[in-house]
C-alpha positions in Angstrom: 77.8 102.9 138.9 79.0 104.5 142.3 79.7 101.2 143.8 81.5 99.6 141.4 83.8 102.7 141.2 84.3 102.0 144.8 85.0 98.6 145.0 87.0 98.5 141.3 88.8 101.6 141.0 92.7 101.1 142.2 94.0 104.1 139.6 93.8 106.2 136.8 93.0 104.0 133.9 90.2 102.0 135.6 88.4 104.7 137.0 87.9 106.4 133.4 87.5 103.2 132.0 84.2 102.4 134.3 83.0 105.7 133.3 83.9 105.3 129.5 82.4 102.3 129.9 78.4 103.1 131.2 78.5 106.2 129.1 79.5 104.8 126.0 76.2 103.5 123.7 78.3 100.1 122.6 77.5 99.1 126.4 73.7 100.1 126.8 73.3 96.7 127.6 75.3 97.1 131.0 73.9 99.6 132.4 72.9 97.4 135.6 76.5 96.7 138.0 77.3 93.2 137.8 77.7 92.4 141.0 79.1 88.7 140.5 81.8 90.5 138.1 82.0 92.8 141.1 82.7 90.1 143.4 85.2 88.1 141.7 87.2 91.6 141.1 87.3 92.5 144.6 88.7 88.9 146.1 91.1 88.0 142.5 92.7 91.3 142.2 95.7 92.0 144.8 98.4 94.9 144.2 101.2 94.3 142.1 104.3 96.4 142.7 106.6 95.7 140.4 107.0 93.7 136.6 106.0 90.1 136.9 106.5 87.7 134.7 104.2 85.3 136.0 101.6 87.5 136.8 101.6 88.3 133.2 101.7 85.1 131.5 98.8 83.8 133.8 96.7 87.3 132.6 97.5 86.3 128.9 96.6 83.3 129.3 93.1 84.6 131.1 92.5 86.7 128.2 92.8 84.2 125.8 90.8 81.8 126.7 87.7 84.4 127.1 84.3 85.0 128.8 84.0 86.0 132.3 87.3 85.2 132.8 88.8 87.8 130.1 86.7 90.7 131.7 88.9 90.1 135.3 92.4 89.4 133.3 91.4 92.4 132.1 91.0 94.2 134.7 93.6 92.7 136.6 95.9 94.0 133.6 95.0 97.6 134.6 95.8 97.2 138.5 98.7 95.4 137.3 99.7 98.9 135.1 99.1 101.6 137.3 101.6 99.6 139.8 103.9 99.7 138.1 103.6 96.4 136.3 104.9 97.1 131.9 103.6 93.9 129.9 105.8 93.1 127.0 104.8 93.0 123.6 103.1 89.9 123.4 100.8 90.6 126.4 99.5 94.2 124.9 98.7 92.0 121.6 96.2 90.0 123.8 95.1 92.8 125.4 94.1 95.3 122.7 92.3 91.9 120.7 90.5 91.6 124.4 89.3 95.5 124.2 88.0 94.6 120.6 86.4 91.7 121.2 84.6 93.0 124.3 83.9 96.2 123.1 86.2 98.6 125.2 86.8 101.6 123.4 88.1 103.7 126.2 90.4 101.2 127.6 91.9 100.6 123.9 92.6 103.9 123.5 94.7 104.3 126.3 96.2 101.0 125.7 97.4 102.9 122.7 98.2 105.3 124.6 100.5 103.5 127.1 102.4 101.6 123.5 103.3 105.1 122.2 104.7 106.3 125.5 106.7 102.8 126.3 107.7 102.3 122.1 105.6 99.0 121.6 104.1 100.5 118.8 106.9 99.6 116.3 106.4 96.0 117.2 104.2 94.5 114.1 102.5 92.5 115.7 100.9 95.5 118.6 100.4 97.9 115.6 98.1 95.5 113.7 96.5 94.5 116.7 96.2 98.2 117.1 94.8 98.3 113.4 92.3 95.6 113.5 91.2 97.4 116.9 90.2 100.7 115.3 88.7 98.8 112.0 86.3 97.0 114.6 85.2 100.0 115.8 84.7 101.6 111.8 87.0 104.4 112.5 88.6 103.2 109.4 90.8 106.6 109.3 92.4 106.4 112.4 92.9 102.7 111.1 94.8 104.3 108.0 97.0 107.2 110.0 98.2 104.3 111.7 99.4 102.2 109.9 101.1 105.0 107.2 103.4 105.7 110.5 104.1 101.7 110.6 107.4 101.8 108.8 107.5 98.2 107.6 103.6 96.9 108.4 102.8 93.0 108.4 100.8 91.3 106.4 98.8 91.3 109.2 98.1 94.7 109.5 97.4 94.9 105.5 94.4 92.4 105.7 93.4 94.1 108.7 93.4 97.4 106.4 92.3 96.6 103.5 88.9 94.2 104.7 88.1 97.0 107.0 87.6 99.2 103.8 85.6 96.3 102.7 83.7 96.4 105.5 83.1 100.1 105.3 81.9 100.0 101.8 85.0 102.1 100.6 85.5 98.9 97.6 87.9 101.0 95.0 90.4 102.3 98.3 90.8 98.3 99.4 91.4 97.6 96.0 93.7 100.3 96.0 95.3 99.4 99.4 95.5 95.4 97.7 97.4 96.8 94.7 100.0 98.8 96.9 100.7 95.3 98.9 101.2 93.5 95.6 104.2 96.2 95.0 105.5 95.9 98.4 107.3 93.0 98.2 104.8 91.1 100.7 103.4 88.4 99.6 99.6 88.2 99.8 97.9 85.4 101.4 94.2 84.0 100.7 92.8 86.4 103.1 93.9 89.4 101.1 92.9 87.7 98.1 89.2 87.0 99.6 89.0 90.7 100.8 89.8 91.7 97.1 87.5 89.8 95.2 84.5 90.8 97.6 85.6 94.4 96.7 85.7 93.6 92.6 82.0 91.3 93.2 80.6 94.8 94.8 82.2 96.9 91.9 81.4 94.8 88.9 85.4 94.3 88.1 85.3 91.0 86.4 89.2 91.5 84.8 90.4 92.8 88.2 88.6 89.6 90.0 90.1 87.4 87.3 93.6 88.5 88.1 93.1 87.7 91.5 91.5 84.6 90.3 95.1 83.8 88.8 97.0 85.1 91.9 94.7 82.3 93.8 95.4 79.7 91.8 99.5 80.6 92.0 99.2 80.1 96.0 97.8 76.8 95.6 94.6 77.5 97.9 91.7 77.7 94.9 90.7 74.2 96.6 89.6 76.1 100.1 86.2 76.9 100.7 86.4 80.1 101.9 87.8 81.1 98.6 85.9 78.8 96.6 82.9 80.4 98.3 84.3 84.2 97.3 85.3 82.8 94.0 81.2 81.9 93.0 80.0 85.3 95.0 82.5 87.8 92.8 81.8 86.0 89.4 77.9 86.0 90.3 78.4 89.7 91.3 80.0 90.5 88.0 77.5 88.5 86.1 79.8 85.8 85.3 77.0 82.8 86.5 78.8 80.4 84.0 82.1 80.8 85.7 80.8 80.7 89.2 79.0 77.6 88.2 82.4 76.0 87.1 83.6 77.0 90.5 81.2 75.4 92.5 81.2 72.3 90.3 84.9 71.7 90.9 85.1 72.3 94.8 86.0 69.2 96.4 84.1 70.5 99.4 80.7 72.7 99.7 79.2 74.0 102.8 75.9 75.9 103.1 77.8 79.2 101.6 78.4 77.5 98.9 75.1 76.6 97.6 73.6 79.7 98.4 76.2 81.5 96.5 75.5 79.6 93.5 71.6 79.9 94.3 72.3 84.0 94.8 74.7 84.0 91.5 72.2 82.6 88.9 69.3 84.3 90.8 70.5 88.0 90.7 71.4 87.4 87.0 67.6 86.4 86.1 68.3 82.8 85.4 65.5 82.1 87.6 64.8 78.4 86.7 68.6 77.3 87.2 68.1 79.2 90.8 65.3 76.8 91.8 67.1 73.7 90.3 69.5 74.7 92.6 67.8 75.2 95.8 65.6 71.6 95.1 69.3 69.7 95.0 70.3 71.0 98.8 69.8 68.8 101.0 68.4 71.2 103.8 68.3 74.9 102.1 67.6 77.2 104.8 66.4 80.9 105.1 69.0 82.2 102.7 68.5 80.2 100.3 64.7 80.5 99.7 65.5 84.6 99.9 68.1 84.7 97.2 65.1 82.7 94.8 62.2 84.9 96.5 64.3 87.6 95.7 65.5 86.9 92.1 61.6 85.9 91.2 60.5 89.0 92.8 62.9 91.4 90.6 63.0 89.5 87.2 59.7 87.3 87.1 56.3 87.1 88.6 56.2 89.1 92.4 53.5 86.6 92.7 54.8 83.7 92.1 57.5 85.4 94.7 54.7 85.7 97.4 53.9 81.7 96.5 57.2 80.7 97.4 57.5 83.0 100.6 53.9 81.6 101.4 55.9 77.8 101.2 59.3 78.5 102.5 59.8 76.9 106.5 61.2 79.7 108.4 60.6 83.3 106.3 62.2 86.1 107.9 62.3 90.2 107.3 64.6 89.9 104.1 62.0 87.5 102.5 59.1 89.8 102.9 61.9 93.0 102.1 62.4 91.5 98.5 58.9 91.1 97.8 58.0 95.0 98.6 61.2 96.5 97.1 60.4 95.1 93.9 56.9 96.6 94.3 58.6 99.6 94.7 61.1 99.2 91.9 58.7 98.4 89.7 56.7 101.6 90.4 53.8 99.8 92.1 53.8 101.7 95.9 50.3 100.9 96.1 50.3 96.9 96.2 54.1 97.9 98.2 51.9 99.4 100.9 49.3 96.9 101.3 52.0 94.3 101.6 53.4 95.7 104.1 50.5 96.0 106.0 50.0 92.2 105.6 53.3 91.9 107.1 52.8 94.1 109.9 49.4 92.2 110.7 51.1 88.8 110.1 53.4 89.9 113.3 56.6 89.6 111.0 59.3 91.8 112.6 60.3 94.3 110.5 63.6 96.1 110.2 65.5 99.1 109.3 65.4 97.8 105.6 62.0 96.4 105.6 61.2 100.4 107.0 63.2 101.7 104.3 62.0 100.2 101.2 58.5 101.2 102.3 59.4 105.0 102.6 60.9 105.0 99.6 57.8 103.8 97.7 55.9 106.2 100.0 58.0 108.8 98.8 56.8 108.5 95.0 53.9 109.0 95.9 54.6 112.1 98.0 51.7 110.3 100.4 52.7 112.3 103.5 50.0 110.6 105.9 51.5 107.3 105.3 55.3 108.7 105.7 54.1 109.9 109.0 52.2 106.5 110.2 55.6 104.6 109.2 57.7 107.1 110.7 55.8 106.6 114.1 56.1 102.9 113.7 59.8 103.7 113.3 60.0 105.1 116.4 57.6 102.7 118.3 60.3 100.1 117.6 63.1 102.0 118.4 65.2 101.9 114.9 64.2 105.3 113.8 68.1 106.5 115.4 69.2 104.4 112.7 71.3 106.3 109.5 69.5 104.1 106.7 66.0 104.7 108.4 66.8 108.5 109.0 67.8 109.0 104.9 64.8 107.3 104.0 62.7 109.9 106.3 64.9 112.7 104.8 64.0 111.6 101.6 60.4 110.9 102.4 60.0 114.0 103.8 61.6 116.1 100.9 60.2 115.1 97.8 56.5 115.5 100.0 57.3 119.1 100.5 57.8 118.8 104.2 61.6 120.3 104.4 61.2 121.2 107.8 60.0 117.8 108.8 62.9 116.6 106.5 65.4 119.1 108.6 64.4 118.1 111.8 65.0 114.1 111.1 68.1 115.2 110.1 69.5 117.3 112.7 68.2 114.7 114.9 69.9 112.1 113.8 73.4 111.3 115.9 75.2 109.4 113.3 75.2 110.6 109.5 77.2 109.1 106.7 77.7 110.8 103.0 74.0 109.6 102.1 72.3 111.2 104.9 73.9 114.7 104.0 73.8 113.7 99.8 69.7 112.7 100.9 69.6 116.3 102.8 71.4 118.3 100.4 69.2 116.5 97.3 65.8 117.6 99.6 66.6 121.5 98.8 67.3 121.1 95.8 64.2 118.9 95.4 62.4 122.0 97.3 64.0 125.1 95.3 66.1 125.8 98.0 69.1 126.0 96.2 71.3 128.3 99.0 70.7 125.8 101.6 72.5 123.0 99.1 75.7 125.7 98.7 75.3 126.1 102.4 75.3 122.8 103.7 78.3 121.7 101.1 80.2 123.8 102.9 79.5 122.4 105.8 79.6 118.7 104.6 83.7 119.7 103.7 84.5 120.4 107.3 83.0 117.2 108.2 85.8 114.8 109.2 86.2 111.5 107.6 83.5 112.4 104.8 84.2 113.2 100.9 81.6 115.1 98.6 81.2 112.1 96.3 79.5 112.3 92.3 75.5 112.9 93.2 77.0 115.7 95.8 78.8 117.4 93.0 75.6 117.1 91.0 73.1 118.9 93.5 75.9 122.1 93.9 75.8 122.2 90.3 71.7 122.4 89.9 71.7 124.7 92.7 74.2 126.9 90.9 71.8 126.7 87.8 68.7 127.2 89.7 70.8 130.5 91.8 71.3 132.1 87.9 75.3 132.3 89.8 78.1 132.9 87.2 79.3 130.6 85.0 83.4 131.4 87.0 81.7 130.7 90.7 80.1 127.2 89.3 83.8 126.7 87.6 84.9 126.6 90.7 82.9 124.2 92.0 83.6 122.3 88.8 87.5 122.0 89.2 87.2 121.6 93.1 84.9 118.0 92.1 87.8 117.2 89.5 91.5 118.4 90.8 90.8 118.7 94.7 88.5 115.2 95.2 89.5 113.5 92.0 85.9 113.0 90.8 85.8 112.2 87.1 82.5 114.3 85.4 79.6 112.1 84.5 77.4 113.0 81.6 74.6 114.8 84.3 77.6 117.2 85.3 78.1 117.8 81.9 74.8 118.6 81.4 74.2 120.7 84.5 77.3 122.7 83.6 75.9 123.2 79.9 72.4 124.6 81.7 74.4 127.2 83.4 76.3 128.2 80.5 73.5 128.3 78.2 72.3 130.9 81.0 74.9 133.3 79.9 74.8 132.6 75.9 78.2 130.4 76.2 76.7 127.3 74.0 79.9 127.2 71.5 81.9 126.6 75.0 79.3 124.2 76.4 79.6 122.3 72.7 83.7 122.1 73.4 83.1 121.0 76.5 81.2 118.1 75.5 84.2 117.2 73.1 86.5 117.8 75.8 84.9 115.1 78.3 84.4 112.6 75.4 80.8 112.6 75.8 79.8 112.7 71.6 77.8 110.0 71.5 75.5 110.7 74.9 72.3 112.0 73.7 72.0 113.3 77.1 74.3 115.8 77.3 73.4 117.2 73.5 69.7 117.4 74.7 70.9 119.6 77.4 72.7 121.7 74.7 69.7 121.8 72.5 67.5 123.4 75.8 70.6 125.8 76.5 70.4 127.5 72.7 66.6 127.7 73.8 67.2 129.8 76.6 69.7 132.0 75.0 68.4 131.8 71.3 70.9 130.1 69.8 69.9 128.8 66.3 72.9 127.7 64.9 73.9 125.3 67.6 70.2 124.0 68.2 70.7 122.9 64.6 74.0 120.9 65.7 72.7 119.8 69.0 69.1 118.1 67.6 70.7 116.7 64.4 73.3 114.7 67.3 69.6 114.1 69.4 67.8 112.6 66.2 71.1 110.6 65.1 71.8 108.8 68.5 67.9 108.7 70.0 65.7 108.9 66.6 63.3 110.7 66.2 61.8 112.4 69.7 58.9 114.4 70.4 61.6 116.8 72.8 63.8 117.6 69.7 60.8 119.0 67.4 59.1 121.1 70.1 62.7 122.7 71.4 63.7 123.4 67.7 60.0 124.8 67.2 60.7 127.0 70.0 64.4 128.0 69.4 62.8 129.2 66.2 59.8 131.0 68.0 62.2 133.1 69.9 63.2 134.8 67.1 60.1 135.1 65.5 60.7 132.8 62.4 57.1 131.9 62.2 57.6 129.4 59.3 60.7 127.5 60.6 57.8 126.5 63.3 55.1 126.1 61.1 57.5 123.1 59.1 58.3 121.9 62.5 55.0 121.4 63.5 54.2 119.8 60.1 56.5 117.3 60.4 55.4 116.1 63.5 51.9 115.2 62.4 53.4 114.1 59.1 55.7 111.7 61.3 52.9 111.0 63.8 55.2 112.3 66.9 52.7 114.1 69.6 54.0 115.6 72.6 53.5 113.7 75.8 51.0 114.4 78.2 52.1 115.7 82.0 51.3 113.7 84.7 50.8 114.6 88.5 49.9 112.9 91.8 48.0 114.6 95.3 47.0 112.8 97.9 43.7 112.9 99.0 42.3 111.5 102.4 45.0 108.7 101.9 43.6 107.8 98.2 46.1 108.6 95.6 43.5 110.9 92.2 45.7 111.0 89.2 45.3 114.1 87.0 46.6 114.8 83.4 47.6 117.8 82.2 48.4 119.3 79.0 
């Protein structure tokens, strides 16, 4: 590092851009000098005192043609800048899509930096160059503040935008962002179009990704692959298979994306036999294809007629061997999950963060702690354990076997954390009892920048305020701060958690408004968790309204007879729960019998209880 300081460094900007530049974990790779880089540097570069127009156009045209030579335009730029040297508008384009191709952070920013100072920035072009750099990197935000100063933004700079929310998994902001650039007088183009319907596939918005459907068809380009492609993927996603099969059917031309679209859109949707009909016509499936039918099989037919078919397939990979256990563990069967994977470990298979995952979160049902902790070393042995899906699945792993402190530790660890790392955290207390370490870490999740409290965040502060007896005005707050400050609309659990707590302080009749208020009449969910609130305060009259609501939309349930018979008990009317009990031998209806799980020198004893 010291001699490439040396022999590079001519000023300011290059000197903290070597630095940025071995520091920075998007470069761990470089962390030995490249001497032949080195070399080239120090007999191509030569000072530059003043603008020249040559000098410049012979650096663009350096940076656009890429590779080695890229990395020495590049550098040559900076020498070029702290002499003196201002490139014009068309050169700082090339240069900040150089810095995000290559990975150069540091050097982008202070390209940024320079286009504020010299006023490039209001050139369209340089701000969604600028854009698309700070989407690359997933600093989506920064992306955003940008370009809400861009008075007049290109089109440009709204694909950039709007696929980088795509990209981040924020679907329902890029579909708003698309909807604002229908209203802006810009036309869309089949890019913003493609962006959109990925968004509306990964919500389930099959009238939205008809629309956009018709907006395609209006520009003439429904014939292109690419959206042909997108067209299949959004119906399949929205469980349209008959009108992504009428897209692929009338595409003049079909590339390997195609067909496996096709193959993943009948397969996800269970029609498992049209899948395979599918796969047999291409010509030369590959991976993909064989994992989309692998997959399908595994979550809607026979897992082993899944493991037949990965046996066959040419080339399997980690995603075909991931369907095969996340269905075990879907379909509450950790145990085979866990031998599986120990076939693919001893089969040499490499495995990866989801593989790792899945496995943890089948380990986690069973609260099998021994085999959390073998995985989590294997984690580590291969170096993904820094990862933010790997560390939620250990924070969850951890929590719900009663290690919170193991669970604690992972996540403290961790450098990166999205919202499901802190909603996986947050869940863990709440899992554990510790119910002032959910309010507490809330608070702290608000100061976080760049990440929202979402629903199931909401939903763990309002258990905790249940399970902390607080008063029914401080989880009110907490209530209107999920609805007015992050525009959260209440879900029937909400409802139900805020019924629990009012139920706490004999507020039923308000808790039975409530319900009316959100429109949630014909839930049963939410009028079983008004029938256990009269229980706890003793409320008779309600119970009444709550089970007869229970019994019309659920029929008859074991739960509505033994909370009525203790509602009644509670205020010692003996014979109310005599009849109750009657009725439920008359009606055959028996309560159900508890279930719990310990581990056991690695073997999983299941007890009953009554």
């Amino acid at each position: 590092m010291h001699i490439e300081i040396t022999v590079v460094v001519q000023g300011k900007i290059m000197l903290r851009f070597i630095l940025q530049l071995k520091k920075s974990p998007l470069f761990f790779y470089q962390r030995k000098p490249n001497h032949f880089l080195l070399k080239q540097i120090s007999t191509t570069i030569e000072p530059v005192q003043e603008s020249d127009p040559v000098s410049w156009a012979n650096t663009v045209s350096a940076l656009a043609q890429g590779g080695l030579n890229s990395d020495i335009a590049l550098l040559s730029a900076c020498q070029m800048m702290n002499s003196g040297s201002k490139p014009n508008d068309y050169a700082l384009v090339h240069l900040i899509r150089t810095c995000t191709k290559c990975g150069w952070f540091s050097l982008g920013q202070q390209l940024h930096c320079q286009i504020i100072e010299s006023g490039h920035d209001s050139n369209v072009f340089v701000s969604a160059a600028l854009i698309n750099f700070y989407v690359k990197f997933e600093l989506i935000y920064e992306a955003q503040n940008l370009f809400d100063e861009i008075p007049e933004p290109s089109l440009v700079g709204w694909n950039s935008l709007i696929s980088g929310y795509v990209r981040s998994g924020q679907f329902r902001k890029s579909l708003t962002l698309f909807l604002q650039l229908e209203k802006s007088g810009i036309s869309s183009d089949s890019y913003s179009c493609t962006a959109a319907l990925s968004a509306c596939g990964q919500l389930a918005l099959l009238l939205l990704g008809k629309l956009i459907h018709s907006k395609i068809v209006k520009l003439g380009v429904e014939y292109s692959v690419i959206v042909g492609n997108c067209l299949i993927d959004m119906y399949g996603k929205c469980g349209a298979v008959e009108e992504s099969m009428v897209i692929f059917d009338e595409m003049i031309d079909r590339d390997s994306i195609s067909w496996n679209s096709v193959i993943a859109a009948n397969a996800r949707n269970g029609r498992l036999e049209q899948a395979l009909s599918f796969l047999h016509q291409m010509t030369d499936p590959d991976t993909i294809s064989y994992n989309e039918v692998i997959s399908g099989i595994a979550q809607f037919g026979n897992i082993e007629d899944a493991i037949d078919l990965l046996s066959r397939m040419p080339n399997p990979n980690s995603s075909s061997w991931n369907s095969v256990i996340t269905s075990y563990v879907n379909r509450y069967r950790a145990r085979d999950a866990l031998e599986f994977f120990s076939k693919m470990h001893f089969s040499g298979v490499q495995k990866d963060q989801f593989t790792y995952s899945s496995i943890l979160s089948g380990i986690a049902g069973l609260s099998a702690v021994t085999w959390g902790m073998l995985i989590h070393c294997c984690t580590v042995k291969s170096g993904l354990d820094g990862s933010v899906v790997i560390g939620s699945a250990l924070i969850d792993m951890y929590s719900k076997c009663g290690r919170i402190t193991e669970a604690e530790m992972v996540f403290h660890w961790l450098q990166k954390k999205n919202l499901i790392t802190w909603n996986t955290m947050i869940s863990g207390y709440a899992h554990n009892g510790d119910s002032s370490k959910v309010l507490r870490l809330f608070e702290k999740l608000m100061l976080v920048k760049n990440l929202q409290p979402d629903r199931i965040t909401f939903l763990n502060v309002l258990s905790a305020c249940w399970h902390l007896r607080m008063p029914l005005d401080a989880a009110n707050r907490y209530f209107e701060l999920m609805v007015n400050e992050y525009r959260i609309n209440p879900t029937a659990e909400h409802c139900s958690s805020m019924i629990r707590i009012m139920g706490q302080e004999g507020k039923v009749y308000q808790a039975e408004k409530m319900i009316h208020q959100l429109g949630f009449e014909s839930n049963g969910a939410v009028w079983r968790a008004l029938l256990a609130a009269c229980v706890t305060c003793g409320n008779v009259k309600t119970a009444k309204v709550a089970a007869e609501k229970v019994m019309q939309l659920e029929g008859d349930s074991e739960y509505v007879y033994v909370l009525m018979s203790n509602v009644y008990a509670c205020h010692e009317k003996w014979r109310d729960v005599i009849q109750i009990r009657t009725m439920m031998k008359e009606k055959g209806v028996r309560k159900e019998i508890g279930h719990s799980c310990i581990e056991l020198e690695n073997t999983f004893p299941t007890s009953s209880i009554l």
